[in-house]
Each structure stands twice: as C-alpha cells, then as structure tokens.
N, C-alpha and C positions, 0 to 999 in steps of 0.2 A: 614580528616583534612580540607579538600577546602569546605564541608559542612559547619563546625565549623566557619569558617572565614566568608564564605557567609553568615550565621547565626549573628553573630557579626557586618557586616557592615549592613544587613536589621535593625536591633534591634539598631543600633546608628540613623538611618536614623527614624526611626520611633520614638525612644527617642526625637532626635531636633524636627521633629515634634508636638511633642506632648507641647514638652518645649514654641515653639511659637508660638502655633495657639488653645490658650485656651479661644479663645473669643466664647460666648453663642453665637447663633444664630437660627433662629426660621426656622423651615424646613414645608414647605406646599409640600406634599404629596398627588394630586389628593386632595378629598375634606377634608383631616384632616390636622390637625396642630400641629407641634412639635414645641415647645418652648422651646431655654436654653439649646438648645446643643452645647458641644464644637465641633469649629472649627474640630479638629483634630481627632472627631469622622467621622464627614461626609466626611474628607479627607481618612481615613482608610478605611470606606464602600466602595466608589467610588470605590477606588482599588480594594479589595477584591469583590467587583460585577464585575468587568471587568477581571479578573485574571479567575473568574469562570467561565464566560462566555465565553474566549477564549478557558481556556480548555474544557468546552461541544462541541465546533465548532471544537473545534482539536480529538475528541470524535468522532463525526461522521466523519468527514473525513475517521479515520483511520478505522474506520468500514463498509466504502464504499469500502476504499482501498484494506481490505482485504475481502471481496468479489468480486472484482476485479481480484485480486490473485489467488482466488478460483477458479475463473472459468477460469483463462489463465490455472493454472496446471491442470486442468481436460482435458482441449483441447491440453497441450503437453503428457499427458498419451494417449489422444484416438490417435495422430499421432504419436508415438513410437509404438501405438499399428499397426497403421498399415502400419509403415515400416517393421515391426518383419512379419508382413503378407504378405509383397510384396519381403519383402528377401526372404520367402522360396517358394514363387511363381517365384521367380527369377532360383534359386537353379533346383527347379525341371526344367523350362523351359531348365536347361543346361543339367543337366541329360539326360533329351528327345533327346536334340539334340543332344548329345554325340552317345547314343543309338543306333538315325537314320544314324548316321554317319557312324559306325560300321553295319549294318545292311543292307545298301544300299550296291548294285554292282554296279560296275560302265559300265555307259551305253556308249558306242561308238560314238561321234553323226556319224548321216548319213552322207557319203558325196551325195552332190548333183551332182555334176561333171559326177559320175561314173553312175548315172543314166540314 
C-alpha cells in the first residue's frame, strides 16, 4: 500500500512537471546537437542519471562492505578456533596438576636449627 501511494505521489510530480515545462530546448552534448526537446525531458534524464548513479556508488560500497564482513567472520572463526584450542590446553594443564598433586609425597622441610 505505501508503494502504491509512493507511486501515485512520484507520477503527480512528474505529471505537473511535464504539464509546465514543455518548452523545446536545444541540448549540446560534447560535439553534437539536440534540437526541440521538451523541457521536461532533460528534467527526467537528469534524474534518472543521478538516481542511477547513486545506486551504482551504493553498489560498491555494499560490495566493499561485504568483503569487509568476510574477512572480520573468518578472523572470529580462526579466534573461537583458538580459544576451543587453549580451553583444552587449559583442561589438560589441570588434569596434570591434579595428577601431580596426588602423586607428590610430602617432603618435610629440613630444619636448620637441629643441625
């Protein structure tokens, strides 16, 4: 429905247009020459060349931006990957100590007094 309407206000805008700006005009183009066109033609070009132009500039941007994107998610996958690598280096490091903990007797220190 907001199409339709947006459709309906371009198309009155472009109707008044067309309704007052029907004067012939001669268009020089680099070295050639247009004669006898109405106003409201080279008022619609203009547009429609700048409309196309922005979207080609909004075109690459978004294609800069998503290679942008590409390469941040590749560099959060390789650093997930290597916290998943440093947890289970983590893991095992307590394991071991666990191990050693259990494994060690305990030593007496010396005293030095009694020597």
């Amino acid at each position: 429905m907001l199409t339709l309407i947006l459709f309906l206000i371009v198309g009155s805008i472009i109707a008044y247009l067309a309704q007052n700006n029907l004067t012939p005009v001669t268009l020089h183009f680099a070295k050639y020459v247009f004669s006898g066109i109405p106003l409201f033609y080279i008022i619609i070009s203009s547009l429609l060349t700048g409309l196309a132009l922005a979207y080609l500039v909004d075109l690459v941007h978004s294609i800069f931006t998503g290679f942008t994107i590409r390469g941040k998610d590749k560099k959060i996958k390789q650093t997930k990957g290597e916290v998943v690598d440093l947890t289970k280096q983590i893991h095992q490091l307590e394991l071991e100590n666990e191990r050693l903990k259990n494994n060690s007797t305990v030593i007496e220190p010396i005293d030095k007094k009694a020597l």
